[in-house]
One Martini backbone bead per residue (centre of mass of N, CA, C, O) as a GRO file, in nm:
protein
   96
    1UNK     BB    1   0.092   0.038   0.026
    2UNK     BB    2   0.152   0.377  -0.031
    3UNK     BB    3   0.022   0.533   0.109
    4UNK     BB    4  -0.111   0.444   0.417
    5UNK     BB    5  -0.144   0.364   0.731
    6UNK     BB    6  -0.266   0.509   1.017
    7UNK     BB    7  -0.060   0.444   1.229
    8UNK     BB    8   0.177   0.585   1.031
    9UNK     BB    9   0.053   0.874   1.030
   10UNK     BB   10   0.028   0.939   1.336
   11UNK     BB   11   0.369   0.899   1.352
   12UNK     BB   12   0.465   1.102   1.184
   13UNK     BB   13   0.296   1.344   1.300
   14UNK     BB   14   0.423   1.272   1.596
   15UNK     BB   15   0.740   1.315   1.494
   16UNK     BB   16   0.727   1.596   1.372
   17UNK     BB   17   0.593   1.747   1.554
   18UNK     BB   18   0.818   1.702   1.774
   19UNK     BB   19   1.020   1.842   1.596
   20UNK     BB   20   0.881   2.151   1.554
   21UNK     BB   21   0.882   2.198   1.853
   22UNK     BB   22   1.149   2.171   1.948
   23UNK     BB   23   1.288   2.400   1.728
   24UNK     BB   24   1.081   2.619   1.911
   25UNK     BB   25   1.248   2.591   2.167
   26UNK     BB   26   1.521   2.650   2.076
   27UNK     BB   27   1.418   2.954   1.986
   28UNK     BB   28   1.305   3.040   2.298
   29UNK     BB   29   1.572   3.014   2.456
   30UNK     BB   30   1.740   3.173   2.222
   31UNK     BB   31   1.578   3.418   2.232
   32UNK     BB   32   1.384   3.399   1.907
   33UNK     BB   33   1.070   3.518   2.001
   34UNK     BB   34   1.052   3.846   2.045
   35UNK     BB   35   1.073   3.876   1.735
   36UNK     BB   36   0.842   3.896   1.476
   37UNK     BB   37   1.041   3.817   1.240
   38UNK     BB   38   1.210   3.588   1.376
   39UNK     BB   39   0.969   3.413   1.442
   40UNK     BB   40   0.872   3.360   1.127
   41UNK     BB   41   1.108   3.239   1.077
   42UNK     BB   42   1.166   2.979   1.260
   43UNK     BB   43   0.904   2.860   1.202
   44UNK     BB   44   0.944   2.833   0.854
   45UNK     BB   45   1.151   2.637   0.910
   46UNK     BB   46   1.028   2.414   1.090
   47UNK     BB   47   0.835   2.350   0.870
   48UNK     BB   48   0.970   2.291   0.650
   49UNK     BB   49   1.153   2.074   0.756
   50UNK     BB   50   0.906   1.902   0.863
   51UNK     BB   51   0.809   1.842   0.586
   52UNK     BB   52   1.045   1.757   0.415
   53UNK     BB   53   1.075   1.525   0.587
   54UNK     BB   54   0.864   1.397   0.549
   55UNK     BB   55   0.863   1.302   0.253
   56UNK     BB   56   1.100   1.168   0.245
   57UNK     BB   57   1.021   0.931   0.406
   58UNK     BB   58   0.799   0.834   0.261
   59UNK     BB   59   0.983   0.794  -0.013
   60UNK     BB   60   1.135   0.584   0.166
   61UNK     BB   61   0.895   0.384   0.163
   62UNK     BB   62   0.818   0.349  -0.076
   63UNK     BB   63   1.069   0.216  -0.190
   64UNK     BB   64   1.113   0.000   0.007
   65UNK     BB   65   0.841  -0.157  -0.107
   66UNK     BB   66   0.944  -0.177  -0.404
   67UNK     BB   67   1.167  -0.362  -0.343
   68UNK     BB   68   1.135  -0.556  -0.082
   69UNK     BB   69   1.323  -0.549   0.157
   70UNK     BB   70   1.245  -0.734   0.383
   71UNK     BB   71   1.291  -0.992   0.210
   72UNK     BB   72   1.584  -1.007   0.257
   73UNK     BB   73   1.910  -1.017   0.358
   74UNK     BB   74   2.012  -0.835   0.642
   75UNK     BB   75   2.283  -0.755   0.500
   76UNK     BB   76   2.133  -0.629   0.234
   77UNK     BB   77   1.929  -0.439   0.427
   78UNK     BB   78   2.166  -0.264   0.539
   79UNK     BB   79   2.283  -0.154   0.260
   80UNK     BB   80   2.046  -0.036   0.167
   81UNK     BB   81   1.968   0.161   0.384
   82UNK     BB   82   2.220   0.329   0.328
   83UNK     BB   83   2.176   0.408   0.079
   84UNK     BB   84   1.892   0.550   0.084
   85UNK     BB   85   1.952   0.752   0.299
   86UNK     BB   86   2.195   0.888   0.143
   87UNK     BB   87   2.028   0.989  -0.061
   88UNK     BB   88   1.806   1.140   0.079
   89UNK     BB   89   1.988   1.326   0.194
   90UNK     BB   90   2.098   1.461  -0.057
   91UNK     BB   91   1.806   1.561  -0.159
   92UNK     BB   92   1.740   1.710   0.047
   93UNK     BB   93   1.981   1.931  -0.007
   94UNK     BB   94   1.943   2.007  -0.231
   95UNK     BB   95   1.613   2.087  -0.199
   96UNK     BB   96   1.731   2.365  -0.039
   0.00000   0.00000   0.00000
């Protein structure tokens, strides 16, 4: 299934939104969301980070179900598996 199941999608947004969260808190503690122009910049950062997360995470979930990694020898889905994340990471950086 591409789009995923339910349990699949609140684990996601219940773990980027607490990545948006700590950004969030972390842009407070260091007195950035005093000013308003400042804190404005902060959330879009952190929403973009976030949204940005999810696409990736999802594209690669896509991806390992397209492959069948889970079906391989654990050595094979290791590599795999490494190999797809830096991948995904140098896109994230890219796409940025």
């Amino acid at each position: 299934m591409i789009i995923g199941k339910k349990h699949y999608w609140l684990l996601q947004l219940f773990g980027w939104g607490c990545f948006f969260l700590w950004h969030i808190f972390g842009a407070w503690s260091f007195d950035k969301m005093s000013v308003p122009e400042e804190r404005l910049l902060m959330i879009q950062r952190a929403a973009g980070f976030s949204i940005l997360g999810l696409l990736m995470t999802h594209s690669l979930r896509i991806v390992l179900l397209k492959l069948k990694v889970l079906s391989k020898k654990a050595s094979t889905q290791i590599w795999i598996f490494l190999a797809l994340t830096l991948l995904t990471s140098c896109v994230a950086v890219l796409w940025k």
